[in-house]
PATITI-241094 format. One record per residue (C-alpha): residue number from 1; y, x negated, z negated. Coordinates in steps of 0.25 Angstrom, whole numbers, plus 5000, padded with zeros to 4 digits. Each point is the difference from the previous one (the first is absolute). Example, Ala and Ser with C-alpha at 12.3 -4.5 7.8 and 13.67 -1.06 7.14 Angstrom:
NODE   seq      Y      X      Z
NODE     1   4982   4951   4969
NODE     2   5014   4994   5002
//
This chain:
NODE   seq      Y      X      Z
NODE     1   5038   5334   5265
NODE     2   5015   4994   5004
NODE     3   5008   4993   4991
NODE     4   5010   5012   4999
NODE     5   4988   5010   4995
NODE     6   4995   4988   4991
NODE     7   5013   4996   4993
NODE     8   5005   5014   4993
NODE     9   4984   4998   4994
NODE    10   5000   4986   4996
NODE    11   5014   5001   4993
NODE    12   4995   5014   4994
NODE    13   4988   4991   4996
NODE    14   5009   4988   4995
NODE    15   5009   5011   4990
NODE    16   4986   5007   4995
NODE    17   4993   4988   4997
NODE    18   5014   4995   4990
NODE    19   4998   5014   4995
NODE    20   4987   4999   4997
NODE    21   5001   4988   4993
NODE    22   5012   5002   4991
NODE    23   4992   5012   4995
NODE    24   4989   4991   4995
NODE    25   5007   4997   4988
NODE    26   5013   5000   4993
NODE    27   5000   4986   4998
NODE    28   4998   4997   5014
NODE    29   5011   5011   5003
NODE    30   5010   4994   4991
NODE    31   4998   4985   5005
NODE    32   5002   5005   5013
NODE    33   5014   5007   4997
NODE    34   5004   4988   4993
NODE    35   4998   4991   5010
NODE    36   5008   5011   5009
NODE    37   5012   5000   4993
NODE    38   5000   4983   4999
NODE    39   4997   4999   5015
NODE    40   5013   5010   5002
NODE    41   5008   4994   4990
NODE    42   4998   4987   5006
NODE    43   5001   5003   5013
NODE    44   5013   5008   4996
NODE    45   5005   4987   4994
NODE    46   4996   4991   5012
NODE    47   5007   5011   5010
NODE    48   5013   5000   4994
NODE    49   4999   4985   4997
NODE    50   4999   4997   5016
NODE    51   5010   5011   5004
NODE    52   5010   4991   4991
NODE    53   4996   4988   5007
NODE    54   5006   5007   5012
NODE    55   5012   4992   5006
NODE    56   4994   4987   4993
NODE    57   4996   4988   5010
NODE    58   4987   4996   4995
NODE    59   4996   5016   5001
NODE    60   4990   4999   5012
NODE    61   4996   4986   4993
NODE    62   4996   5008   4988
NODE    63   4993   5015   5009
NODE    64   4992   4991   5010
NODE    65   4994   4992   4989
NODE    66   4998   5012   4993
NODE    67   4992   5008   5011
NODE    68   4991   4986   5001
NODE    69   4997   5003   4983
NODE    70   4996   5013   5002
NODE    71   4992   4998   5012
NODE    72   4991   4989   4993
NODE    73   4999   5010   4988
NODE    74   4995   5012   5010
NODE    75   4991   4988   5006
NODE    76   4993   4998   4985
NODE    77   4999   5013   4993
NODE    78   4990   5005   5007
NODE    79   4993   4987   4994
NODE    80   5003   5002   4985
NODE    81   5001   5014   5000
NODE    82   4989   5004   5007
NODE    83   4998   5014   4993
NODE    84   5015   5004   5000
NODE    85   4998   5009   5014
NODE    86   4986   5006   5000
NODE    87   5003   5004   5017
NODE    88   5002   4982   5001
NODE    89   4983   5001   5000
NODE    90   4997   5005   5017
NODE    91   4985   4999   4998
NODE    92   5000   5013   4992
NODE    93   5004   5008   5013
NODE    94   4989   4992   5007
NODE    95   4991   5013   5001
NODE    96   5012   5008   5005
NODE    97   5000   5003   5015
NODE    98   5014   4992   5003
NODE    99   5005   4989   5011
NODE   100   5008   4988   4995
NODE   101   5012   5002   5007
NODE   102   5003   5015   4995
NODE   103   4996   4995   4984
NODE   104   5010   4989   5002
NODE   105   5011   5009   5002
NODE   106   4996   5009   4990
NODE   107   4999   4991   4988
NODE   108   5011   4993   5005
NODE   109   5010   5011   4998
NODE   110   4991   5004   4985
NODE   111   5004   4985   4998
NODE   112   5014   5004   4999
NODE   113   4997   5010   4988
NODE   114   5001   4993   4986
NODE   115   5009   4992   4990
NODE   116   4998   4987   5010
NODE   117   5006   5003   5013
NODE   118   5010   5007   4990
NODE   119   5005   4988   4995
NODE   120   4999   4992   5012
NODE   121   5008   5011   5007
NODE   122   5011   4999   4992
NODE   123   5000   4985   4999
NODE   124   5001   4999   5015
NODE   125   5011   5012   5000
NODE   126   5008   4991   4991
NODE   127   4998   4987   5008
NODE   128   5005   5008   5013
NODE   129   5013   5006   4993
NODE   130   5002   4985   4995
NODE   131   5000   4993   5015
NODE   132   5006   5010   5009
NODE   133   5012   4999   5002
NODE   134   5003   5007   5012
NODE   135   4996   5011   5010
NODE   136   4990   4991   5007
NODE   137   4994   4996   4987
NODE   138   4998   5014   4995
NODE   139   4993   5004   5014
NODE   140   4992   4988   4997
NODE   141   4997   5004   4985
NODE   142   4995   5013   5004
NODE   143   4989   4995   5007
NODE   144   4997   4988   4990
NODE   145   4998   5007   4988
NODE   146   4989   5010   5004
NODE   147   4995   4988   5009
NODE   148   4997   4990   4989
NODE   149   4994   5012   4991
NODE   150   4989   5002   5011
NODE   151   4997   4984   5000
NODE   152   5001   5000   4985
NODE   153   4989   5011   5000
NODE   154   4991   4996   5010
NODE   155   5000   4985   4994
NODE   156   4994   5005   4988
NODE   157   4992   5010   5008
NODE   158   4994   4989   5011
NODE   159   4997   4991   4986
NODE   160   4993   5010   4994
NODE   161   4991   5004   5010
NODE   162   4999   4985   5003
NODE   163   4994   4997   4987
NODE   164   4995   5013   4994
NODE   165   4986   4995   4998
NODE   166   5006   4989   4990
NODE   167   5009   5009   4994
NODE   168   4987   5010   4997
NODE   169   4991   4987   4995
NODE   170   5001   4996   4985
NODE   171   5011   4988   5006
NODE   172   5009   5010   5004
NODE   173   5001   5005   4986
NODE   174   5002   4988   4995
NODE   175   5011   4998   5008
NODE   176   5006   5013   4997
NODE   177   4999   4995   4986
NODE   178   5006   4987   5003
NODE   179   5013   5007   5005
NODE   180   5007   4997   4986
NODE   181   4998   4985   5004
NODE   182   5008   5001   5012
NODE   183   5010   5008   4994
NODE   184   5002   4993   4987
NODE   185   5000   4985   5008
NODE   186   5008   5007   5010
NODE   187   5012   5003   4990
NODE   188   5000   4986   4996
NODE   189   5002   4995   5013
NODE   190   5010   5010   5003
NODE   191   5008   4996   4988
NODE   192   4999   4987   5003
NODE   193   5005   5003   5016
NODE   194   5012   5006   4993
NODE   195   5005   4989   4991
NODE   196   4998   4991   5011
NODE   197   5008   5009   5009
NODE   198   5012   5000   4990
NODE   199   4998   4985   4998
NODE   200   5000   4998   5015
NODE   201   5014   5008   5003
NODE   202   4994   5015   5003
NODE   203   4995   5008   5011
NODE   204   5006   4989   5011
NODE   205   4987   4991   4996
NODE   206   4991   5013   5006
NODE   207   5007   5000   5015
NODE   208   4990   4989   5005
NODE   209   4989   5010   4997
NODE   210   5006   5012   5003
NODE   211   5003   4995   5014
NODE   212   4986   4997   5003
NODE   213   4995   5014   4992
NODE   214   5007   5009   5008
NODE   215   4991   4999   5013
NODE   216   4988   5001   4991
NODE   217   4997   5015   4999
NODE   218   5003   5008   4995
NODE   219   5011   4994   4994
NODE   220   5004   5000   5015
NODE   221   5004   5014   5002
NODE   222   5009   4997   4986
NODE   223   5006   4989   5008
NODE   224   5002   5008   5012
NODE   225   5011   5008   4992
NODE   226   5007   4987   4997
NODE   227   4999   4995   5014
NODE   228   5004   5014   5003
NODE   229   5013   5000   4992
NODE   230   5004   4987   5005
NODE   231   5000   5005   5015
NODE   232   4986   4991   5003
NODE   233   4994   5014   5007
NODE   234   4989   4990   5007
NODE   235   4996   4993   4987
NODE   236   5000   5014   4995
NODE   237   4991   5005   5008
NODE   238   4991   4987   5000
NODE   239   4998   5002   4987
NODE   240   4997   5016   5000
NODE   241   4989   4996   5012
NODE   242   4993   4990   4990
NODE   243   5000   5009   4988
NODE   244   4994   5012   5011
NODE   245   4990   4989   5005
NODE   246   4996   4996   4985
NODE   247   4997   5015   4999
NODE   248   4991   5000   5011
NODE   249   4992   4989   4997
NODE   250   4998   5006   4985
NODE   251   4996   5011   5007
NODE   252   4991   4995   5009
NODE   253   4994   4992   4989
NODE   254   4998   5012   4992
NODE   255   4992   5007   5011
NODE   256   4991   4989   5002
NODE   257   4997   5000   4983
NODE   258   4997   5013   5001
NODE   259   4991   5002   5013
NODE   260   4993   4988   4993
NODE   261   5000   5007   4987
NODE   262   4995   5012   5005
NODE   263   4988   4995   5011
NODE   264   4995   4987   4993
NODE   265   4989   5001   4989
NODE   266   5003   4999   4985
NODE   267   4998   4987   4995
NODE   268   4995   5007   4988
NODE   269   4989   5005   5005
NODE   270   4996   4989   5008
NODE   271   5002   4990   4990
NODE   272   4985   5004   4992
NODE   273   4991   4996   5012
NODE   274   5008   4987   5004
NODE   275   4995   4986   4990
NODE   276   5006   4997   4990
NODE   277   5011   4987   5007
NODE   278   4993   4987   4993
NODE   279   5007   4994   4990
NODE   280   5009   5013   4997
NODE   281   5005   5000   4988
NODE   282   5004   5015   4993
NODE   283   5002   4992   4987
NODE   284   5009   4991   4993
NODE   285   4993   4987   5000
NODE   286   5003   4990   4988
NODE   287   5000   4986   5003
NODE   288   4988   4992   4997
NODE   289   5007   4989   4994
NODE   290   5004   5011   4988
NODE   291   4992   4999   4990
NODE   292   5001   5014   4991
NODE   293   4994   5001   4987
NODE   294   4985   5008   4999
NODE   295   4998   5013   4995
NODE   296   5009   5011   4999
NODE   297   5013   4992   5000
NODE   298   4997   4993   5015
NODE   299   4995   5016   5005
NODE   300   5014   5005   4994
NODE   301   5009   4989   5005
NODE   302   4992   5003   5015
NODE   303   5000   5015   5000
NODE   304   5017   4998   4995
NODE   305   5003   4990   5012
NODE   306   4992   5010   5009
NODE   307   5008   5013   4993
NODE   308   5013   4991   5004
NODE   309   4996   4997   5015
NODE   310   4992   5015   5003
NODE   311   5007   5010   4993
NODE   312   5016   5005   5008
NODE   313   5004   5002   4988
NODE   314   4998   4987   4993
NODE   315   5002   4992   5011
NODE   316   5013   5006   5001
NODE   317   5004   4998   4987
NODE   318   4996   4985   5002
NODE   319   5007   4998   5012
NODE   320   5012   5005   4997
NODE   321   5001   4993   4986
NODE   322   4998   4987   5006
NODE   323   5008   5002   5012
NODE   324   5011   5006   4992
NODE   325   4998   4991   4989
NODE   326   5002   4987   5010
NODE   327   5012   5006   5009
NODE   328   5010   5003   4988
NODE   329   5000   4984   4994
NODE   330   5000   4995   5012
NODE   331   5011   5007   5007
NODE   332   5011   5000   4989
NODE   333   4996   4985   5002
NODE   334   5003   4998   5012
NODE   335   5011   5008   4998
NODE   336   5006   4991   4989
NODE   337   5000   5009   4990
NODE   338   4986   5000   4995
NODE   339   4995   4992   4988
NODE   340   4987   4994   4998
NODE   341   4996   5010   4988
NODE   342   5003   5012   5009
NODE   343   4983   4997   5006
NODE   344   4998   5006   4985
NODE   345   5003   5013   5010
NODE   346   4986   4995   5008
NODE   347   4994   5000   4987
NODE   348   5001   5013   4995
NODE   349   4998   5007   5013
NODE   350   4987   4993   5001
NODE   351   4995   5001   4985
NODE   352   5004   5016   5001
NODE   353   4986   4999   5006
NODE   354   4993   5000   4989
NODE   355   5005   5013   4993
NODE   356   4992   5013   5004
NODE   357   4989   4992   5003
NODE   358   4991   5012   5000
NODE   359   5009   5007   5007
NODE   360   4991   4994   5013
NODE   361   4988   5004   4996
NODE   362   5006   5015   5001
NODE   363   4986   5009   4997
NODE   364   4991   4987   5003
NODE   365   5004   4994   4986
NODE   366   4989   5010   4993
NODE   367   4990   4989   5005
NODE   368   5008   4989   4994
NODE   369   5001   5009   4987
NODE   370   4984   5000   5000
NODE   371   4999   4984   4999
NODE   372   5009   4999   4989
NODE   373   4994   5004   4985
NODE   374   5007   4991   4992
NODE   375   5015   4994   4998
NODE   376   4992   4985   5006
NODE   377   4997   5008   5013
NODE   378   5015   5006   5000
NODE   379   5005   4986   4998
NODE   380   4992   4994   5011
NODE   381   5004   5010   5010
NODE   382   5015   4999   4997
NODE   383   4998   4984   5000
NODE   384   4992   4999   5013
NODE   385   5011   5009   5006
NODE   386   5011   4991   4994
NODE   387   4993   4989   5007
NODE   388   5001   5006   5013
NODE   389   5015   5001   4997
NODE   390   5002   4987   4999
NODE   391   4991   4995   5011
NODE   392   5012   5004   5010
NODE   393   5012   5001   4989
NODE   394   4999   4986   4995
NODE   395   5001   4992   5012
NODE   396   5011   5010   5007
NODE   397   5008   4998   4988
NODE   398   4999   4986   5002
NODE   399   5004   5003   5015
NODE   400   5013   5007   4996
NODE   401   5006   4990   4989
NODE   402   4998   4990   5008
NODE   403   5005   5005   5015
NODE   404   5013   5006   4990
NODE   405   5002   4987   4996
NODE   406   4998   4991   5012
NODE   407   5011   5012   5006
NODE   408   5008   4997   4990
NODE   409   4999   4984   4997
NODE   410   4998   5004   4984
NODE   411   4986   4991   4997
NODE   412   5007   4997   4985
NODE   413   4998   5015   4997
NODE   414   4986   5000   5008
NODE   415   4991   4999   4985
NODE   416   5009   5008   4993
NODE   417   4998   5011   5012
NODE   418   4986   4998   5000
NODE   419   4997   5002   4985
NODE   420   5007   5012   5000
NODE   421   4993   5005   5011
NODE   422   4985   4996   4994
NODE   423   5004   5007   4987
NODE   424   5006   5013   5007
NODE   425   4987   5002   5008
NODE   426   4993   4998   4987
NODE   427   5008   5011   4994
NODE   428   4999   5009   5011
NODE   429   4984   5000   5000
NODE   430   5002   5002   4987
NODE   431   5007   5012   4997
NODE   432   4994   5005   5013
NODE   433   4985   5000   4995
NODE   434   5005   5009   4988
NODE   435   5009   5009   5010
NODE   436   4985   5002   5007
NODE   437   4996   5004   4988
NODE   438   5009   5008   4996
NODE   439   5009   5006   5011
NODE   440   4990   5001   5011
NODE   441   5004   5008   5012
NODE   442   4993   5007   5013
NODE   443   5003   4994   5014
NODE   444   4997   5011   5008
NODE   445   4993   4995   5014
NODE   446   5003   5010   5009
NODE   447   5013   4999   5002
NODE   448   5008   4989   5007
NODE   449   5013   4999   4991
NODE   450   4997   5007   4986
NODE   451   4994   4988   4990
NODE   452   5000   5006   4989
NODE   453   4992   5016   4996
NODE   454   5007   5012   4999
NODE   455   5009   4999   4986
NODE   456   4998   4986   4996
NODE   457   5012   4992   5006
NODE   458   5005   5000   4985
NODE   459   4987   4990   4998
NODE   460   5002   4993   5012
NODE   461   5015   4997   4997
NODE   462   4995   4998   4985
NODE   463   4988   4990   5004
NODE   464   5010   4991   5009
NODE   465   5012   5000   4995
NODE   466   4996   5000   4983
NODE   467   4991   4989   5005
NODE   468   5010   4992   5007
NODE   469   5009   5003   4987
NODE   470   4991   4996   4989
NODE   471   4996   4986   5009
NODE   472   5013   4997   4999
NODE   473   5001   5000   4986
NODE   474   4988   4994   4998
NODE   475   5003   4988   5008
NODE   476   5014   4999   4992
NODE   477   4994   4988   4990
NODE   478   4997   4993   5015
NODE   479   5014   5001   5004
NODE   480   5007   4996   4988
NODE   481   4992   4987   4999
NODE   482   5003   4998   5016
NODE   483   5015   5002   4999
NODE   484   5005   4997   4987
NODE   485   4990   4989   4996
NODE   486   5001   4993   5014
NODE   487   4984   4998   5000
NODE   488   5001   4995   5014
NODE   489   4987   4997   5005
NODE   490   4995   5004   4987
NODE   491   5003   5014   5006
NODE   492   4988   5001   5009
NODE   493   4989   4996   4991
NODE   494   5005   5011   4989
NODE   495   5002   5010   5010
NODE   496   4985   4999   5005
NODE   497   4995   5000   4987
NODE   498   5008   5012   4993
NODE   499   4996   5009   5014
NODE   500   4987   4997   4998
NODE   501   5002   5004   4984
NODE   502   5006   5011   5004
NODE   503   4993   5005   5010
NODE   504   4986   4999   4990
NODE   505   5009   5006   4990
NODE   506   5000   5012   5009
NODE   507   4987   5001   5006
NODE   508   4994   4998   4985
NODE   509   5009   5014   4996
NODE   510   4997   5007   5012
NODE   511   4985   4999   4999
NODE   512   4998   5008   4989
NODE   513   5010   5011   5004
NODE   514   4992   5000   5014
NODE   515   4986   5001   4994
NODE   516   5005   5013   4992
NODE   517   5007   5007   5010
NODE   518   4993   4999   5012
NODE   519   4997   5017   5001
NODE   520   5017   4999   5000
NODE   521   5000   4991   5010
NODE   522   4990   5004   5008
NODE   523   5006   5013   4998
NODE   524   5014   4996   5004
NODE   525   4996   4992   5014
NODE   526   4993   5010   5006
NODE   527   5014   5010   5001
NODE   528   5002   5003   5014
//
């Protein structure tokens, strides 16, 4: 078959697959409509935004770099969000009798169907009416705009086909899982861009880059239209020619994924008659020099550190507490405008960690439930994973106060900062054993954004944020004795040692109530 027989199929294919799937659930049908009206409302307001840049000197400063944005997102979601586009997998039309070249066209154009190339098409229609300022510039912007789609389309195309098998493989989940992580420390970053930019004197301090951006397709078709408008018909075309070459060569890269894809064995199948490589590790290994108590607390602290370097869900929730945790102290210090005490932030995002504890386990916890007969069992288990916590938490908050107060040249307040911390973490492992116990909730495994079962988000807001709240209370005495005593050094010692009575404090109350209630909890983390 041809690519014009194909396409009309695939696109018919691309519409009944979204169908299909919004009918699975109401829920699914509702998140999908929500994130519809956001992406349109935002792409509304990012149109008119850049039509009223019109006029403005730094305009194609602004479009070109904006077209480089949006081509390295195209570039990375088909990385984190591996199961937004079922037709992203070729291998599932390996059985059909189809050629490469004609299956390019067709899911080339199917490409073009959904909320993605939507937005993009109205950032680059925006972009276009902002930088042509003339006749030339508007020929030019008729053949930029659908140009740069088609590049923007078959980057994520070639890059998925390129790493499909990854993206299949329990890795790629976990980089879909892991797409919160980018986003959040992206925002950070781009807050801080911005603030610098308005420090710096504006838009002018982006010329330099946007000079050497706009031969990069396919922000060079977007610059095309500026060299357009200015009479620069050579440049023009120069630029259109790279962003038509860069569309080629993602082309051609895609062809040759796919012909491999669709010729070469499956690893999969192959991978059960090859040795087992020596000295492959499938396991987090723990370093010898760790000495871990015997019995059920070393097993627990093991099976936790495992839970947090295994599981997507877990190891996300760690990565991006620590990452997150580090990156907001430590740029509002290099900012100037942070404060030492602001890494109390890395404190909490990191001993949030120890609320839902169960919540991991998901159906699994019923063979935790059958080793615990008595409130001393409970006690253990909620210790040993307490432990665990404090294996990474303890050192990293270490890490943050003292990176904040190097940044910032504060060592006077360097104790006082410390002790607060120590006691904050106690209080946090604290109220987050009873949470466990009382408040558990299901992370559902299936699914690469949803980390909490269907209609329990009021415990997961609950769990957190009431366990952030009452810490804070509980580590009031701490505060006071730091700041209005002046302990000074004095600080640090009393703030390890009231974490650690509080955090006993909270182990000791949450054993009991676990002991009781393990058909509840059991009950409540195997939703979803």
């Amino acid at each position: 078959m041809n690519t014009a027989a194909l396409t009309p199929l695939f696109v018919r294919l691309k519409l009944s697959l979204l169908r299909n799937g919004l009918r699975q659930s109401s829920g699914r049908k509702a998140v999908y409509i929500t994130s519809l009206v956001i992406t349109l409302l935002f792409a509304a307001l990012q149109l008119l935004g850049l039509v009223l840049l019109r006029g403005n000197a730094h305009a194609s400063t602004v479009t070109v770099l904006l077209a480089a944005v949006l081509a390295v997102g195209w570039a990375v979601m088909p990385l984190f969000f591996p199961g937004g586009d079922e037709t992203l997998d070729p291998t599932k039309l390996v059985m059909l009798p189809l050629r490469p070249r004609p299956l390019i066209g067709a899911l080339l154009v199917a490409s073009l169907v959904g909320i993605g190339p939507l937005f993009a098409l109205c950032l680059l229609v925006g972009s276009v009416v902002a930088s042509a300022r003339s006749a030339a510039g508007v020929v030019a912007a008729v053949v930029a705009v659908p140009l740069a789609l088609l590049v923007y389309v078959a980057l994520a195309r070639a890059v998925a086909a390129a790493n499909i098998r990854l993206l299949t493989s329990r890795k790629g989940r976990d980089l879909a899982v892991l797409s919160g992580l980018v986003i959040a420390v992206g925002a950070q970053f781009v807050s801080f861009g911005v603030q610098r930019l308005g420090d710096a004197g504006g838009l002018s301090e982006l010329t330099p880059a946007a000079d050497v951006v706009r031969w990069l397709p396919p922000a060079s078709a977007l610059g095309a239209v500026d060299s357009a408008s200015e009479g620069a018909y050579g440049s023009a075309a120069l630029q259109l020619l790279l962003s038509l070459a860069a569309l080629g060569a993602l082309l051609y890269a895609w062809q040759r994924s796919l012909v491999k894809l669709m010729t070469a064995p499956d690893g999969s199948t192959l991978s059960a008659a090859e040795p087992t490589r020596k000295g492959s590790r499938s396991v987090l290994s723990l370093p010898s020099s760790l000495r871990l108590p015997e019995g059920r607390s070393g097993a627990v602290i093991v099976r936790s550190l495992r839970y947090a370097w295994r599981d997507p869900k877990t190891k996300a929730g760690w990565v991006t507490s620590l990452a997150v945790g580090l990156i907001v102290p430590l740029l509002n210090a290099v900012q100037g405008s942070g404060s030492i005490y602001l890494s109390l932030f890395a404190v909490g995002m990191i001993g949030v960690q120890m609320s839902n504890q169960f919540g991991q386990d998901t159906s699994a916890f019923w063979m935790v439930a059958l080793t615990i007969s008595s409130p001393r069992d409970a006690y253990l288990e909620l210790r040993a994973r307490a432990l665990a916590l404090l294996l990474i938490s303890v050192p990293y908050a270490l890490l943050v106060v003292v990176l904040t107060a190097a940044v910032l040249g504060d060592w006077g307040a360097l104790p006082q900062a410390l002790g607060l911390s120590f006691a904050a973490l106690g209080a946090l492992l604290g109220t987050g054993a009873v949470s466990s116990a009382r408040l558990a909730y299901s992370i559902p495994q299936d699914s690469g954004y949803k980390n909490v079962g269907p209609g329990q988000a009021g415990l997961a807001w609950l769990s957190m944020l009431g366990g952030v709240l009452v810490a804070g209370a509980v580590c009031a005495p701490v505060v006071a004795v730091a700041f209005w005593l002046d302990a000074g050094w004095l600080s640090l010692p009393l703030g390890v040692a009231y974490g650690g009575l509080v955090a006993e404090a909270g182990l000791r109350l949450a054993a009991p109530q676990t002991s009781r209630r393990l058909p509840e909890i059991l009950s409540a983390v195997s939703k979803g």
